[in-house]
Structure formats: C-alpha cells, structure tokens
Steps between C-alpha positions, in 0.01 A plus 500: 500500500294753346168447320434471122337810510745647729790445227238592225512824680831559474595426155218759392647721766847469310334528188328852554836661640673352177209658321547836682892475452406489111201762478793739709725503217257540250328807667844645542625411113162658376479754736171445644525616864143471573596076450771567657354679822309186525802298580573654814333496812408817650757569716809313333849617517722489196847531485768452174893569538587852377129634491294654826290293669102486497236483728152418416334384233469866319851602598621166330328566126605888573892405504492190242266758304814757521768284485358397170434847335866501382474161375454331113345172465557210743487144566456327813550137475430310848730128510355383765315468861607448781194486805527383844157524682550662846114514585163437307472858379898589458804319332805623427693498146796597266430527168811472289461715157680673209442839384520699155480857557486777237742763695551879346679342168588176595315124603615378835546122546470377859398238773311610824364327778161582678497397899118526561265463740144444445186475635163409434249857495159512447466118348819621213928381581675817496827639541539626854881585465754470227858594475610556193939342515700541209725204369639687182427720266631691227472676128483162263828673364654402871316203567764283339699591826213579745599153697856498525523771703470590836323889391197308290250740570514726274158765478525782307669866622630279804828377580522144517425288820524103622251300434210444744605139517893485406650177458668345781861341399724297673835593625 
C-alpha cells in the first residue's frame, strides 16, 4: 500500500495535468501561443485527423498557429480526464471535449478526443504527444444529423469521412 504522501502525490499530479488540459484550450481559444508553447514539452509530437503532423514544441504552435489563421472565434470545452500514471514523471490520458469553431462563414459543432502522453519537464506536466481523433463534426446547420451517419466528419472544402471512433452495431 502506498504512503499518505505517496497518494498525496498523485492526486496533485492529476490535478496539474487537469490544470494543463484547461490552460491548453484557453491558450488555443485566445490565441496565445506563447501559453500555449508552454504546454508542450520540447520535443512532443502532435498529430490531429485530416491535418499534418508536428514535431517539436515550435513546429506544434507553428501548425495550430496556421491552422487557425482561417479560423473565427472558438470554444474548446474539455468534459473530462482521463489519466493513467505509467511512471512518476509520465501518465497517459484522453481528454474527451467539444468544439465551436468559427469556419469561413459558418460555426462548426463537434466532439474530439485527445490521446496524450505526458511527461513531467523541468519540474512542469506537459504534453509529450497528442493525437488529435475526430468523433464528429459539422456546420451547426448539419449537426442535427452529424450522428446518424456513418460520413460524420464533416470539415470544411473536404468530402466527408467516418468518424475516428464509428459506432460498432450488432448484426
């Protein structure tokens, strides 16, 4: 059994990646990549379906920083947590969220799921690696329908795909 201290440990362990979960979202909604930059450990990898990938902690706020030039206003809302320790400095995650996203002329409604990895640098939790998997999204105009069907992600200029995580059915 582990100490007091031990477990003490670990819920402000869990409470600083829940921290940096939040802090993420707000540097991206307020565009504040210098905040953001900070949420990344030097050489993280980041990865989101339909986008390039990233390497680094520069080449991370460099494509977010891009990928958000076309964009309006937006709202990242994290659900929830979820953090499995693998080590004292690294845990894995999946943070479970729902975005708003001010698209050319339209808001975008849509649910995402982050599979991270981090890892305690220089005294800070940090995001090591994070993919980026799409649930569904859509225009609010679509998202009456974005869940009953199979083609629920739905970015704009792009055809639509499956979603990242389709449902499984019986028979």
């Amino acid at each position: 059994m582990s100490t007091l201290e031990e477990r003490i440990g670990i819920l402000e362990d869990r409470a600083a990646i829940q921290d940096l979960v939040a802090v993420y979202f707000r540097a991206s909604d307020d565009d504040d990549y210098a905040l953001m930059a900070q949420c990344f450990t030097r050489n993280a990898r980041f990865e989101a379906s339909g986008f390039e990938d990233a390497a680094g902690r520069d080449g991370i706020v460099a494509l977010i920083k891009a990928a958000r030039a076309g964009m309006g206003q937006t709202v990242h809302t994290p659900n929830y947590v979820h953090i499995g320790f693998t080590g004292a400095d690294t845990a894995d995650g999946m943070v479970c969220a729902h975005l708003e996203l001010g698209l050319g002329e339209a808001t975008y409604f849509g649910a995402v799921r982050y599979i991270d990895r981090y890892e305690r640098e220089d005294g800070r939790w940090r995001i090591a690696v994070r993919a980026m998997k799409v649930v569904h999204i859509a225009p609010w105009s679509e998202a009456t329908s974005s869940l009953t069907t199979a083609l629920n992600v739905r970015w704009p200029g792009a055809d639509p795909l499956p979603s990242d995580f389709p449902r499984a059915r019986d028979g």
